[in-house]
C-alpha positions as CSV (number, residue, x, y, z in Angstrom):
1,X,-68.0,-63.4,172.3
2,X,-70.8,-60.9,171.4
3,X,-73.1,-62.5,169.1
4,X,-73.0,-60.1,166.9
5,X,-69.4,-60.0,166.6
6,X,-69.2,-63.5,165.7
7,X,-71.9,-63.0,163.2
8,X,-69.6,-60.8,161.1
9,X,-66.8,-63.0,161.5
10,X,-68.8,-65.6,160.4
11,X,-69.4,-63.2,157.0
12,X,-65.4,-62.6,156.6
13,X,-65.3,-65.2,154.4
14,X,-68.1,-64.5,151.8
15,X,-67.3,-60.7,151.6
16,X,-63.9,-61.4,150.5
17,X,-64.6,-64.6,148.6
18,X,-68.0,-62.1,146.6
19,X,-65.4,-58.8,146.7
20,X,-65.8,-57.1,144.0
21,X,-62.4,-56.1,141.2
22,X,-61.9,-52.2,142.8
23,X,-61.5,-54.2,146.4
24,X,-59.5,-57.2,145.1
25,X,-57.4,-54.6,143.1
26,X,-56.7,-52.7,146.2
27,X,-55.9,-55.5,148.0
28,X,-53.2,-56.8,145.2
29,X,-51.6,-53.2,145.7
30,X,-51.7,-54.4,149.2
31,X,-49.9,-57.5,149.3
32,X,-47.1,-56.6,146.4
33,X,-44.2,-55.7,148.7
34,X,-44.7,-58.4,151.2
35,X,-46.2,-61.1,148.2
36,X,-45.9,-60.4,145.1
37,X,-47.6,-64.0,143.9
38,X,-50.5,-63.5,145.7
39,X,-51.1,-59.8,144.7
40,X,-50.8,-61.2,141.2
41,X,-53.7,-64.2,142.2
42,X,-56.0,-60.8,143.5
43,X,-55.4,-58.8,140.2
44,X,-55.8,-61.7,138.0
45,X,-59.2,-62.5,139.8
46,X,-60.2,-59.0,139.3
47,X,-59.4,-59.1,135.7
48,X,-61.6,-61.9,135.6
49,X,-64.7,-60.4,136.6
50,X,-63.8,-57.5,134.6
51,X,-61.3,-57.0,132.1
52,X,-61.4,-53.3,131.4
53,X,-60.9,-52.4,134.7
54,X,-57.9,-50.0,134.9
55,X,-57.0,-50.4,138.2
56,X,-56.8,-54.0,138.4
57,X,-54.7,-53.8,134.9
58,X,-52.0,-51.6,137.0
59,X,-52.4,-54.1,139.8
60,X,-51.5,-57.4,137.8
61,X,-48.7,-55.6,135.8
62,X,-46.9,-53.9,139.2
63,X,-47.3,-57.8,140.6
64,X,-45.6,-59.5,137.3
65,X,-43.3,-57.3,137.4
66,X,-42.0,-58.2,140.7
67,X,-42.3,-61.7,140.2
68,X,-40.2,-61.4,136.7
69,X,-37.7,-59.6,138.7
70,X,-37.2,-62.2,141.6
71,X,-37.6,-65.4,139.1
72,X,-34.4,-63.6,136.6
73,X,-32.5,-63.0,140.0
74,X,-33.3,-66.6,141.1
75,X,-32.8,-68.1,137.9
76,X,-28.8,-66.1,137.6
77,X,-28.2,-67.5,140.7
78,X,-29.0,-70.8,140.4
79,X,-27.3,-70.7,137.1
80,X,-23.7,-70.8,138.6
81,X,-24.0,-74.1,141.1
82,X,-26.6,-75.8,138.7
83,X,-27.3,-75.0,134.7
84,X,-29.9,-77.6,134.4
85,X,-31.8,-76.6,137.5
86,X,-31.5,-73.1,135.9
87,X,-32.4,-74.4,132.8
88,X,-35.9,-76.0,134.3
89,X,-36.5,-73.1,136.3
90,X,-36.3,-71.0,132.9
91,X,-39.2,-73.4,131.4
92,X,-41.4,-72.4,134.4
93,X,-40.6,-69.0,133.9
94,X,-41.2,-69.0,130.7
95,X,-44.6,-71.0,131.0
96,X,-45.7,-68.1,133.7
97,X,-45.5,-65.2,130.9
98,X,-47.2,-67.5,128.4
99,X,-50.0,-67.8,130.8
100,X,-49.7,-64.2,132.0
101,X,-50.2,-62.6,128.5
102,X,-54.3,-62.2,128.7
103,X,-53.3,-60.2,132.3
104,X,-50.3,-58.3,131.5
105,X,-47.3,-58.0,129.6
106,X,-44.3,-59.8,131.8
107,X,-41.3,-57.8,131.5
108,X,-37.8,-59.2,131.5
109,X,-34.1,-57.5,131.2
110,X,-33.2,-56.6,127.7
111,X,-30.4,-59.2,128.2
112,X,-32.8,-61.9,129.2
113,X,-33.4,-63.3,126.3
114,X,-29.6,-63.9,125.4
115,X,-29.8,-66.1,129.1
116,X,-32.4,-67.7,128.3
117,X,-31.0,-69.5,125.6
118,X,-28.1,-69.9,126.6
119,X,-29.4,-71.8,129.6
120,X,-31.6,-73.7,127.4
121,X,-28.6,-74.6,125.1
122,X,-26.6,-76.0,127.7
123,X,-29.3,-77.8,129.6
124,X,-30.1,-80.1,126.2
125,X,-25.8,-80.4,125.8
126,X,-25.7,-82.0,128.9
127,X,-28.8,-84.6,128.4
128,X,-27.2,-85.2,125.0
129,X,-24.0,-85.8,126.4
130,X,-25.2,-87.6,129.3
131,X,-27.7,-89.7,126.5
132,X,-24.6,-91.1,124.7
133,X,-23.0,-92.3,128.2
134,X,-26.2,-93.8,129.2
135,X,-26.3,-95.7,125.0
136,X,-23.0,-96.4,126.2
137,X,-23.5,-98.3,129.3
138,X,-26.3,-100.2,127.5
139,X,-29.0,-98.3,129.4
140,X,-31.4,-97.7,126.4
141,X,-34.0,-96.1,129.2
142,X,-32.1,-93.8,130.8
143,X,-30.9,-92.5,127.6
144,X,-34.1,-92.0,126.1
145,X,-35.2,-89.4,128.9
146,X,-31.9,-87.5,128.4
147,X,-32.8,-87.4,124.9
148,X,-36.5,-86.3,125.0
149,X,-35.0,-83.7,127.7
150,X,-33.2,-82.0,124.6
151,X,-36.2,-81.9,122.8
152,X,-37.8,-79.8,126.4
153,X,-34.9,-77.0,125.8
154,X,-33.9,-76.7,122.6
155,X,-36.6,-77.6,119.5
156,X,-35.2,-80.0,117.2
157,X,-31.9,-80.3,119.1
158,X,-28.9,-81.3,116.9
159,X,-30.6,-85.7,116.2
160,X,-32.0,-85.9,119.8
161,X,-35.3,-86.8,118.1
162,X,-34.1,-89.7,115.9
163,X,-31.9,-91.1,118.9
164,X,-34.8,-90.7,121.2
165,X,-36.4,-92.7,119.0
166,X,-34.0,-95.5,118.7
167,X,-33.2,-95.7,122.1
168,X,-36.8,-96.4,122.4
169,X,-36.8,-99.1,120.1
170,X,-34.1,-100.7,122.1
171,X,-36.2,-100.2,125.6
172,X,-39.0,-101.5,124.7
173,X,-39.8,-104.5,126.8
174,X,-42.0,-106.9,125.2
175,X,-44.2,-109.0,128.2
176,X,-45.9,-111.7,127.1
177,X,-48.6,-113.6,129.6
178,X,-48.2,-117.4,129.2
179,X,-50.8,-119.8,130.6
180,X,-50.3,-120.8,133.8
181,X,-49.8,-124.5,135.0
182,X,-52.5,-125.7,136.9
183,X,-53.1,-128.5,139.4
184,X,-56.3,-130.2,137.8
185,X,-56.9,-130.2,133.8
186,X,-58.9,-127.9,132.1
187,X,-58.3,-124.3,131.0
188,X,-58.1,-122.7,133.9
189,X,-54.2,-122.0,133.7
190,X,-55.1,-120.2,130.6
191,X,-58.1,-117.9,131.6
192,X,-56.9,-116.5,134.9
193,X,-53.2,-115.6,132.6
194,X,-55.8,-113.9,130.1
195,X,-57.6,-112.3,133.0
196,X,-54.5,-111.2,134.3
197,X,-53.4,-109.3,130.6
198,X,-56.7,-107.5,130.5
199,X,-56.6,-106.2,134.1
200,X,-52.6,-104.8,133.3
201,X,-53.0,-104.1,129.7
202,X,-55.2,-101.0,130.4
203,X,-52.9,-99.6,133.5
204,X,-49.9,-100.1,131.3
205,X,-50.4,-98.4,128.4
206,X,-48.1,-94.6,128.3
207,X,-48.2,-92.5,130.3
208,X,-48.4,-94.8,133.2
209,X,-45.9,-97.1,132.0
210,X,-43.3,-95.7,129.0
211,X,-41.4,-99.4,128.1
212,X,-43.5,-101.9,128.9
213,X,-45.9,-103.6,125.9
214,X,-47.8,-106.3,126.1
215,X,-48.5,-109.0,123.5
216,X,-51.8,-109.6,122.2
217,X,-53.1,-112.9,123.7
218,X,-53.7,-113.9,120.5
219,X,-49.8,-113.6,119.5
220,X,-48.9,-116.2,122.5
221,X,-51.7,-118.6,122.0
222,X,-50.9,-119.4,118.1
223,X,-47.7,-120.6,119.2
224,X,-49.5,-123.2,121.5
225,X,-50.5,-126.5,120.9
226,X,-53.9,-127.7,123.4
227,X,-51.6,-129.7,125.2
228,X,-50.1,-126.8,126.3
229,X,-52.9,-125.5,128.0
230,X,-52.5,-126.5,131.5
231,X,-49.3,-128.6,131.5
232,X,-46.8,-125.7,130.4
233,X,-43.5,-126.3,132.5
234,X,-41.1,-123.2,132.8
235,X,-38.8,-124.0,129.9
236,X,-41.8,-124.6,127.6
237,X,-43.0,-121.2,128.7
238,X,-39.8,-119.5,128.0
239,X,-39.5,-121.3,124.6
240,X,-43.2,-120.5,124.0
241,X,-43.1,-116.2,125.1
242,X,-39.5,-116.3,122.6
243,X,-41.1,-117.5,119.7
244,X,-44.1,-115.1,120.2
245,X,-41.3,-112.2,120.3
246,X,-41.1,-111.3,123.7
247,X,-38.8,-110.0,126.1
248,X,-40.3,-111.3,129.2
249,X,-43.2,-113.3,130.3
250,X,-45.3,-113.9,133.3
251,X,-46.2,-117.9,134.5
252,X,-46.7,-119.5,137.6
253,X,-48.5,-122.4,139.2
254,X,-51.7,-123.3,140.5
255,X,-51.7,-125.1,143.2
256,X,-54.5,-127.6,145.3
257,X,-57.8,-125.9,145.8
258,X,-58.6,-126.5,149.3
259,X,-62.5,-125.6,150.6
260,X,-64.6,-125.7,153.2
261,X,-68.6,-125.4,153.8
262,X,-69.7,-124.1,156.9
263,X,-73.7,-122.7,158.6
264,X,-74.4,-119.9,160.5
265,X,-77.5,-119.4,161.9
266,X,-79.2,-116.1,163.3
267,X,-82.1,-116.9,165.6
268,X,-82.5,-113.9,167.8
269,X,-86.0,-112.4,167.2
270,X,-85.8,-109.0,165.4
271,X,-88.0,-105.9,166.4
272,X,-91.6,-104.1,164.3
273,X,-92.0,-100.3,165.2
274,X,-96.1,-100.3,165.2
275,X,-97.6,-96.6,165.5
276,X,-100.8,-96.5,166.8
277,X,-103.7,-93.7,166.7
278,X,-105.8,-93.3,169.5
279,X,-109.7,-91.6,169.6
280,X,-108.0,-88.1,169.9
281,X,-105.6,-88.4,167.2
282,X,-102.5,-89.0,169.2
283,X,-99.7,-91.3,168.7
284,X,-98.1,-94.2,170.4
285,X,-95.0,-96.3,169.2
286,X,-94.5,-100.1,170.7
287,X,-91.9,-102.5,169.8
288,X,-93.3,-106.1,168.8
289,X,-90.9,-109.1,168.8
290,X,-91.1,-111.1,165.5
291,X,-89.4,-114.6,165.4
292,X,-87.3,-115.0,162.3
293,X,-84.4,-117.7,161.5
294,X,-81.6,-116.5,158.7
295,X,-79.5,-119.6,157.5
296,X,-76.6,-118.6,155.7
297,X,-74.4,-121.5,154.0
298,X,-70.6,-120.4,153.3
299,X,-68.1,-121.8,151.5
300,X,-64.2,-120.6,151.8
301,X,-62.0,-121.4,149.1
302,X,-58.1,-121.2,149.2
303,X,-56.0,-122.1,146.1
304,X,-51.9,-121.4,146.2
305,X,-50.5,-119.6,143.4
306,X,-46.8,-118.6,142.9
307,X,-45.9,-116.8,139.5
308,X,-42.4,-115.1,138.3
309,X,-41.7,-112.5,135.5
310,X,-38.8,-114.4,133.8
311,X,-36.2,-112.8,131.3
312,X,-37.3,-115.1,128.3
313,X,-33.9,-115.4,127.2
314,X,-31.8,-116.5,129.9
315,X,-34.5,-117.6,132.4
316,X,-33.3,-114.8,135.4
317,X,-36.4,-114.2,137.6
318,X,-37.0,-110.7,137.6
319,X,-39.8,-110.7,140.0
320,X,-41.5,-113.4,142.1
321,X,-44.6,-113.5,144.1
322,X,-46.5,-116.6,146.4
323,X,-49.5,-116.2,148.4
324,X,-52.6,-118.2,148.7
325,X,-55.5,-116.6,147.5
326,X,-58.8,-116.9,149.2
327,X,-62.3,-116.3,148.3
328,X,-65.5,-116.8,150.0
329,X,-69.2,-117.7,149.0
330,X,-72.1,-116.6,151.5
331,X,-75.4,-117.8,150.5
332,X,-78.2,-116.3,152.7
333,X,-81.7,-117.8,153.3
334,X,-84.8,-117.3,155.2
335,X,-88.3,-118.6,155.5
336,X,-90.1,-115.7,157.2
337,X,-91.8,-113.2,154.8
338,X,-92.9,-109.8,157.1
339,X,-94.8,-107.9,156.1
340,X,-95.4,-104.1,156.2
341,X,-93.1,-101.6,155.8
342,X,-89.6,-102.9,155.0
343,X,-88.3,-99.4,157.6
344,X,-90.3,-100.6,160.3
345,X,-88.2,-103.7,161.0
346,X,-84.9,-103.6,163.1
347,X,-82.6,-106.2,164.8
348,X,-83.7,-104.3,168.4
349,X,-85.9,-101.8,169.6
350,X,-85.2,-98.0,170.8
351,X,-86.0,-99.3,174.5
352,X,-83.1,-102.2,174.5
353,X,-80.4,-99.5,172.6
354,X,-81.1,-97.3,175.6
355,X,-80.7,-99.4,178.6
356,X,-78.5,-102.1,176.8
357,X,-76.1,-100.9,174.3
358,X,-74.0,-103.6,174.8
359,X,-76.4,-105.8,174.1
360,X,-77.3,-104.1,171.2
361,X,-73.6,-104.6,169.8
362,X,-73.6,-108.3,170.6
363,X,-76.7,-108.2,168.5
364,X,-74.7,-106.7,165.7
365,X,-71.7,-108.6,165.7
366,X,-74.0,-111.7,165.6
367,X,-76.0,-110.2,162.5
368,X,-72.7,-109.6,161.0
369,X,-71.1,-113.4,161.7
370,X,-74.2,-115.0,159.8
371,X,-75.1,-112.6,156.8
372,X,-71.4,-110.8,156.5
373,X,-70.6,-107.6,156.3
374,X,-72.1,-105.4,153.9
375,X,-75.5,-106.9,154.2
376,X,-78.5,-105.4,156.2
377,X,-82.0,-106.6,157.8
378,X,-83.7,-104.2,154.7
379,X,-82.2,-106.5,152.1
380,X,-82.7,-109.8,153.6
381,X,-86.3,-109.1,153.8
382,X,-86.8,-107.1,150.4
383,X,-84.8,-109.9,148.9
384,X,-87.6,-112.4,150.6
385,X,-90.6,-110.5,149.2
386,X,-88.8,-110.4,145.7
387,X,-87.8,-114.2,145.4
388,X,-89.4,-116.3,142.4
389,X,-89.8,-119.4,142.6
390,X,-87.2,-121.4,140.6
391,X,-85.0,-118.7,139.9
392,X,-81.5,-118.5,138.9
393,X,-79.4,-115.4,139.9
394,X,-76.2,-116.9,140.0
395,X,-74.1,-113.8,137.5
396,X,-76.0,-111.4,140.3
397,X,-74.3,-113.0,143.1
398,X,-70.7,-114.3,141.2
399,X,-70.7,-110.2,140.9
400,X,-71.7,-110.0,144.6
401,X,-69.5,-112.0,145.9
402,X,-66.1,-110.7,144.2
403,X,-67.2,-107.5,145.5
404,X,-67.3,-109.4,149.0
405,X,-70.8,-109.2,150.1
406,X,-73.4,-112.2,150.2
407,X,-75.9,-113.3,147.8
408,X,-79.3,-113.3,149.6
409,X,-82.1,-115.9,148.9
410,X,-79.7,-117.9,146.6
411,X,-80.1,-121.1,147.7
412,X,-77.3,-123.2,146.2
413,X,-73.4,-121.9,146.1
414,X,-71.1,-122.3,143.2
415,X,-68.8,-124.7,142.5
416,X,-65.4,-124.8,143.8
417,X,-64.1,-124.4,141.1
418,X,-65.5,-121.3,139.9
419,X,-64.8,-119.8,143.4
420,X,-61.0,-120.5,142.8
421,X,-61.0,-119.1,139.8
422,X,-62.6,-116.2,141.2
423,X,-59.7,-116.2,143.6
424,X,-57.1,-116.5,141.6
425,X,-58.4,-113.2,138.7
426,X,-57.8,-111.2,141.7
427,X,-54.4,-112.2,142.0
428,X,-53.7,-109.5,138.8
429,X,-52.9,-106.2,141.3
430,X,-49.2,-107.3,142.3
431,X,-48.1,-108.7,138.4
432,X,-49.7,-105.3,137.6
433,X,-46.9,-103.8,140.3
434,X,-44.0,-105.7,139.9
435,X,-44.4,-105.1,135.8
436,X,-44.7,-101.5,136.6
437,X,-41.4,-101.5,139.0
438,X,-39.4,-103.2,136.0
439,X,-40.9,-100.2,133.3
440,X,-38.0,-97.9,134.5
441,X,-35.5,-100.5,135.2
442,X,-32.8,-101.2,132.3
443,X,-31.6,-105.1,131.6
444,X,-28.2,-104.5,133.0
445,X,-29.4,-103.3,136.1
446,X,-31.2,-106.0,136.6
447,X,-28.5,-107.9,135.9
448,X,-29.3,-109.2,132.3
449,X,-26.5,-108.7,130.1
450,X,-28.2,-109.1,126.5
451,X,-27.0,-111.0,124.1
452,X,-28.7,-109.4,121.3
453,X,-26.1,-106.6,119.8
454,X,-29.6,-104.9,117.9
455,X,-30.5,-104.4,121.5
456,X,-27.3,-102.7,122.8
């Protein structure tokens, strides 16, 4: 391709996307018989650059007239196999002209408006006639979206508000978070269960979930006694989420904590770029070998955990989930300090990633084994140079190791203990999903047939 060709077709882009509102008006007139939506995009975008101009005010009302023409046609059409589809597809239209008004004035038949409602009025008949069926069949959710649809097509539709409202009432799904039972005493049962509520309390909240609302710790836990704390069995949690008013509850079980220290050792000399200046000013780069031994001390902690979501009244698991959950501790160490600059250091030299790259990887793959993942020769030697005697960074690495990456220059590793429960606060992400699969789901499909006739 000439090069200057493909210079200008390089430029394409920014001509159009810098055209001014006499070109992007011309090219709305352009695309109206083939596009009418994009002709409309041109004009607008020429109106926005500037609003007087005449040319681009013919442009966008030509374009919104044809699309006002095809969405009535559309719309009639529809109307005949589907009145609710029409119905929706008159909202859209009549969002477009709302949004269209600063552009142009949207024209529609002088009968249009007559259609209009009368779509709108039959769309909300059906959702309130389809709301009472769902009251009916004790299916409080589904009946509150047919009833907040009235309120979408008509305003202030016949009662759909206050029946919105009390179908709401009777959807509402109280969860409460009970402490969980654990294997060893303590309060463990009861921290991860609170963990747990704060991780789902934020993601749960409307819009993302419509139904669902859960209990203030503080409404469980002055039901409780401190025997409670981490003996609860599953009937004493029921009991326990029912007098605290709820309508479900998540427990489980801890089980046995089972961990296991291991050391990894890197001992493979890394590499110093030195640069060195000669008489006449020029430079030379060599590669110096520097001995250095990283010990890194890991600890791997597994601890089993099963928990339901349990109807509180009638005891029907709703949702149940058992996994072991796993969480490791890398502590890493060294006694060499380098010096010079931090940059200068690498695990191998330009010369070996040239004639070796193989090697090189094996080099990696070692690095990686002993220090993990996410952690580089640049920290493991800034870390060295930083390191006080006798300090304690142990919040630092708890932090760092959640996140999954080791804690360098820490020389002793937490507890197991802590590490399980570190495990185990991560365990929040699939209560969080099973809790938001239930929002939707009404009790009697789920197969709970309430006993409650305030909740029918």
């Amino acid at each position: 391709m000439n090069r200057k060709i493909a210079v200008a077709l390089l430029a394409l882009p920014l001509v159009f996307g810098c055209a001014g509102p006499n070109t992007l008006a011309r090219r709305s007139e352009e695309k109206l018989s083939q596009n009418p939506q994009r002709a409309w995009e041109l004009a607008i975008r020429a109106l926005d650059k500037e609003p007087g101009n005449v040319r681009a005010r013919q442009a966008a009302a030509a374009a919104a007239t044809a699309i006002a023409d095809d969405w009535q046609r559309r719309i009639r059409g529809l109307a005949a196999a589907d009145s609710v589809a029409a119905a929706e597809q008159v909202l859209e239209f009549a969002a477009f002209r709302a949004g269209a008004v600063r552009y142009a004035t949207v024209p529609v038949d002088p009968s249009w408006s007559t259609d209009e409602r009368n779509l709108r009025v039959a769309a909300a008949r059906i959702h309130y006639r389809e709301g009472g069926m769902e009251t009916d069949a004790r299916r409080p959710k589904r009946a509150y979206f047919h009833y907040a649809s009235c309120e979408r097509f008509v305003s202030a539709y016949r009662d759909a508000s206050r029946l919105a409202s009390k179908a709401m009432e009777k959807a509402t799904t109280r969860v409460a978070f009970v402490p969980l039972r654990g294997a060893s005493r303590g309060t463990m049962g009861r921290d991860v269960a609170a963990s747990w509520r704060g991780e789902c309390v934020e993601r749960m909240s409307p819009p993302h979930a419509l139904f669902t609302r859960i209990l203030p710790i503080e409404d469980v836990e002055r039901e409780m006694s401190v025997s409670d704390l981490n003996t609860m069995s599953r009937d004493q949690a029921m009991r326990l989420a029912r007098r605290a008013g709820a309508d479900r509850l998540v427990w489980g079980t801890i089980g046995g904590v089972d961990a296991r220290n291991r050391v990894e050792m890197y001992t493979e000399a890394v590499w110093r770029r030195i640069v060195e200046k000669d008489a006449a000013g020029n430079r030379t780069t060599r590669w110096v070998p520097v001995p250095i031994e990283v010990i890194a001390r890991v600890r791997d902690v597994t601890v089993d955990l099963e928990y339901e979501v349990i109807a509180a009244r009638g005891g029907a698991t709703l949702a149940r989930h058992r996994d072991p959950c796993t969480m490791s501790a890398r502590a890493v160490w060294t006694a060499a300090l380098l010096d010079g600059d931090v940059d200068s250091y690498a695990l191998y030299s330009d010369a070996l990633r040239s004639e070796d790259p193989e090697r090189c990887k094996q080099i990696e793959t070692r690095w990686k084994a002993v220090v993990g993942e996410g952690t580089t020769l640049r920290q493991v030697i800034e870390a060295r140079r930083a390191k006080r005697s006798g300090g304690n960074e142990r919040a630092e690495a708890m932090a760092r190791w959640i996140a999954g990456a080791a804690a360098v220059m820490l020389e002793d590793l937490p507890p197991t203990e802590e590490l399980a429960y570190a495990a185990l606060v991560r365990g929040w992400k699939p209560v969080h999903a099973d809790l938001q699969r239930l929002d939707e789901v009404d009790e009697v499909d789920l197969g709970l047939a309430s006993s409650d006739p305030e909740r029918r």
